[in-house]
C-alpha positions in Angstrom: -80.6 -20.2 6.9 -80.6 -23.0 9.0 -79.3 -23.4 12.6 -76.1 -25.2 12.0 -75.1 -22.6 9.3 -76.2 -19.8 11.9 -74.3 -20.9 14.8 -71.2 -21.8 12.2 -71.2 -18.2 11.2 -72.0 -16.9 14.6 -69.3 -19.2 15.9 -66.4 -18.2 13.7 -66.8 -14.9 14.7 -67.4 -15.8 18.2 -64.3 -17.6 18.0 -61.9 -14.8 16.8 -63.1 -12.5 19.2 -62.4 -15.0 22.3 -60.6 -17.6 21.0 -56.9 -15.6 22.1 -58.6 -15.4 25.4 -59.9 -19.2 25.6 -57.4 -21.4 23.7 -60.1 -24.0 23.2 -62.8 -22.9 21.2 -62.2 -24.9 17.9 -58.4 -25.8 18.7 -59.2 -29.8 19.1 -61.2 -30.4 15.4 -64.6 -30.1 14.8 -66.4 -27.2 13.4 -69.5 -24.9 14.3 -71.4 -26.6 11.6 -70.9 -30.1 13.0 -71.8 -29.8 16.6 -74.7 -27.1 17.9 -73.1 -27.1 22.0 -69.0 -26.8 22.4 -66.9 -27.7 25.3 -64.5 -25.4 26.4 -62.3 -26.3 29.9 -65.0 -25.1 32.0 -68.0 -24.1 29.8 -70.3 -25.3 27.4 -70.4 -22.8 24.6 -73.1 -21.7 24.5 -74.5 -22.5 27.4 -77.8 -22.5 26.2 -79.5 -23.5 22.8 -83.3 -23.0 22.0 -84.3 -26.0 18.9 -87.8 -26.9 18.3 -89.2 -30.3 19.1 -88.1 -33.6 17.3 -84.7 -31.4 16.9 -81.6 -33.4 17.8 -78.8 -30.9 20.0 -75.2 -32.2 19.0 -72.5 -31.2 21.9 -68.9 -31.5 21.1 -65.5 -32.0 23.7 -63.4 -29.3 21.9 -60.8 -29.2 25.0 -58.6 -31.1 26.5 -60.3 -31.7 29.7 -63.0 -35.1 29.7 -66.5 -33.8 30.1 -69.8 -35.0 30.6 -73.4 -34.1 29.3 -76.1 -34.8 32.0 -79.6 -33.6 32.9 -80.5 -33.1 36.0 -83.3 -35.3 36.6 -85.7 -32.5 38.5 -85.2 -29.5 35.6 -86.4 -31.4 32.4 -89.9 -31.4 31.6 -92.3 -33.7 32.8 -92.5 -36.8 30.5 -89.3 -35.8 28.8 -86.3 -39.0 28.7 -83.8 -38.7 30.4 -80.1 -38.2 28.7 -76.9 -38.6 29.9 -73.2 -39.2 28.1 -73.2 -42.9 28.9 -76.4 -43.6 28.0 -77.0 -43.9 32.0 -81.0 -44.5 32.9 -81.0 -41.3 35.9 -78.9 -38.5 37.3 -77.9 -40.6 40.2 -76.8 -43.5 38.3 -74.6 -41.2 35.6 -73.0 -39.3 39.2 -71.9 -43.0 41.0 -70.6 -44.2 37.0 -68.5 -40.8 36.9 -67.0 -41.0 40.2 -66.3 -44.6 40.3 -64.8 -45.0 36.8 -64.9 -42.0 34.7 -68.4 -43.4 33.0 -69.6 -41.5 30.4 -66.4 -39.4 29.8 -66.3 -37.4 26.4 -62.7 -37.3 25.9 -61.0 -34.3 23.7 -62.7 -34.3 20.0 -65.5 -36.9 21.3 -69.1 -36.0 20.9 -72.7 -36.7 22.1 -76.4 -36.0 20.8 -80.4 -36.0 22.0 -83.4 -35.8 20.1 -85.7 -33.7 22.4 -89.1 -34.8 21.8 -91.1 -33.0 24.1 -91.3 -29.0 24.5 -89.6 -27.2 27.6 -86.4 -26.5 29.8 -84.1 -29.0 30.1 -81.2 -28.2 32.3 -78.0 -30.1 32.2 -74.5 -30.2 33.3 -70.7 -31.4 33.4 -70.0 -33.8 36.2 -66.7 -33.3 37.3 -67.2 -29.2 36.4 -70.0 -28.6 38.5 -68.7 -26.9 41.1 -66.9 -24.7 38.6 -70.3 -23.8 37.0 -70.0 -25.9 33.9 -74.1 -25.8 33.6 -75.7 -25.9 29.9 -79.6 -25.1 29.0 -81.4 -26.4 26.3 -85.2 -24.8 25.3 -87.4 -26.7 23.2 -90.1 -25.0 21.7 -93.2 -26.3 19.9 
């Protein structure tokens, strides 16, 4: 089975169980097959994902709030590229973009991919949820 069809199934049963308690996971489009990393209003769901190198991570804005995707410069591996929503060069730039225009918002049903090509942690997170704890991991293995 293949990741996509493993966090679809995983997903749609994730989904009924919390779903009630949530009222975002799934409600703005998409499906667990099309994206690996949802966005609920103050979590990415699931916060972290484990893929293997050369495997592309696919996160999708299901709620209605406007999210971003960004890795914090000092957790990703050494060598690794940088990646932002954007398509901002660093972490600072992406932070001074956000809070001086929005830049690189994923509005509601709006999504965002990387290709991780080099093995490790790679720690990321939502701009303007931060503070709220909107913080995402994604482990790439050999």
């Amino acid at each position: 089975m293949d990741r996509r069809r493993f966090l679809a199934a995983a997903g749609a049963v994730g989904a009924a169980a919390t779903g009630a308690l949530s009222g975002c996971l799934g409600a703005q489009g998409g499906s667990a097959a099309d994206y690996d990393v949802g966005m609920t209003a103050t979590a990415f769901a699931p916060d972290e994902v484990t893929v293997a190198v050369g495997e592309t991570v696919v996160w999708h804005n299901n709620s209605s709030r406007t999210h971003t995707v960004t890795a914090y410069e000092g957790a990703i591996p050494e060598g690794a590229e940088f990646f932002a929503t954007g398509g901002f060069e660093d972490e600072e730039t992406a932070r001074e973009a956000w809070w001086s225009d929005r830049g690189g918002a994923l509005e509601s049903g709006d999504e965002f991919s990387h290709t991780f090509e080099v093995a490790g942690t790679y720690d990321y997170v939502c701009i303007p949820h931060e503070q709220g704890g909107m913080l995402g991991t994604v482990v790439v293995e050999e």
